[in-house]
N, C-alpha and C positions, 0 to 999 in steps of 0.2 A: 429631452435633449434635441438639441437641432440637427440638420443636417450639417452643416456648417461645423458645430462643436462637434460634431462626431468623425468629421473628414479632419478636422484639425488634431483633435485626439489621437487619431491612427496615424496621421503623422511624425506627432512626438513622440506617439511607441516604437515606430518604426527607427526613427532615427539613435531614440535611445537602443535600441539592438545594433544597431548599426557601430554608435560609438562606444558602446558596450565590451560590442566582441574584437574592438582592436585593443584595448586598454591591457596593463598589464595588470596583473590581478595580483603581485604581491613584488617588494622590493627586494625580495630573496629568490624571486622567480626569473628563468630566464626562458629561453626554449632551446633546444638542440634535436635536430633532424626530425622536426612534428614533435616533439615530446617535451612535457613540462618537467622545468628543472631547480631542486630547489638544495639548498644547501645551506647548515646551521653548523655552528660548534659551540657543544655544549661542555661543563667539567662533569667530572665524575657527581652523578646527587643530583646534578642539578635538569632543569626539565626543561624544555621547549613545546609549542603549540606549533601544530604542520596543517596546515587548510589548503583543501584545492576546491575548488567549484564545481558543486556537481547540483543535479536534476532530479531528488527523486520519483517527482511526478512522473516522469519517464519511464522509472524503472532503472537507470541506470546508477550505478554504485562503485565508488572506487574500491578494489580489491587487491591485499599484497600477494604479489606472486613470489611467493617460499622459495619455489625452484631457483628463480633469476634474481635473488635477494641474497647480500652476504652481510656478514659480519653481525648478524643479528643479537649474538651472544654479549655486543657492546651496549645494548639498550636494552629497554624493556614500555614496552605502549602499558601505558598505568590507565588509561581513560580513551575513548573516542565517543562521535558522536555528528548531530548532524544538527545545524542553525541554520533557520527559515533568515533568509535576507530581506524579505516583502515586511514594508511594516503595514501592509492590511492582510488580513488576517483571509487563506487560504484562496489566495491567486493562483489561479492554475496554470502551471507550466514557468512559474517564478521558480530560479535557481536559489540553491541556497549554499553553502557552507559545510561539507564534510571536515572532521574534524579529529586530530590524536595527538593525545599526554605524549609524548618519547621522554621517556630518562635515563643519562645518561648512568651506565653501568660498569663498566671498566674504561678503560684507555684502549682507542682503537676508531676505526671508521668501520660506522654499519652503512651499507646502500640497500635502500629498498626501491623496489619495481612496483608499482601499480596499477593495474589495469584497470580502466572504467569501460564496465559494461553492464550487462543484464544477465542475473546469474545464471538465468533457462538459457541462455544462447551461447551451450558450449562449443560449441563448433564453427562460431566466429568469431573474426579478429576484435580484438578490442576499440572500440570507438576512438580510445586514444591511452596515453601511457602519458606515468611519468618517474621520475627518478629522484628520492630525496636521499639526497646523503645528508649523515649525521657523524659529525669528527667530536670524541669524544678526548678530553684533556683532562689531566689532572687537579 
């Protein structure tokens, strides 16, 4: 590879981070005060797919926070999981796709908290948060 192609290359990665990290990443997503914010309504039975963008290369991992989560008792997580977004096969430091089943369970709204962080690092704030509510109907 040249120099040339390889200064041009690092440009187009650059830029793609760039117009990357302003983009909105779901049409259910919004933000409110640093925090991603996501909100479904499901009926009773029936399931939804919740995805937030996460790093495992990093180490970092979205996690619910129980304490600052309510209504839990309205859903039930039947599946999660995590999708590689790179389609070559093991880029390092490519983001991918964290990923959970919610279905819904009774009538009612569950809010869940999330934290993305690194599970060793308990005695820092979370990298970042976010908030998915689920309105559960009949």
């Amino acid at each position: 590879m040249t120099m040339k192609s390889s200064l041009t290359l690092a440009v187009l990665f650059l830029a793609v981070l760039v117009v990357g990290g302003c983009a909105s990443t779901d049409s259910n997503s919004g933000s409110n005060a640093g925090r991603q914010v996501q909100e479904y309504t499901v009926t009773v039975g029936q399931t939804v797919r919740v995805t937030l963008v996460s790093n495992r290369t990093t180490g970092f991992e979205w996690a619910l926070s129980s304490a600052a989560s309510r209504g839990l008792n309205h859903i039930s997580i039947t599946e999660s999981g995590y999708a590689d977004t790179s389609t070559e096969k093991d880029v390092m430091g490519a983001p991918g796709r964290q990923w959970w089943i919610v279905r819904g369970v009774s009538v009612g709204t569950a809010r869940l908290h999330l934290d993305y962080r690194r599970s060793w690092e308990t005695d820092t704030a979370p990298a970042e948060q976010a908030v998915v509510t689920i309105n559960v109907t009949k």
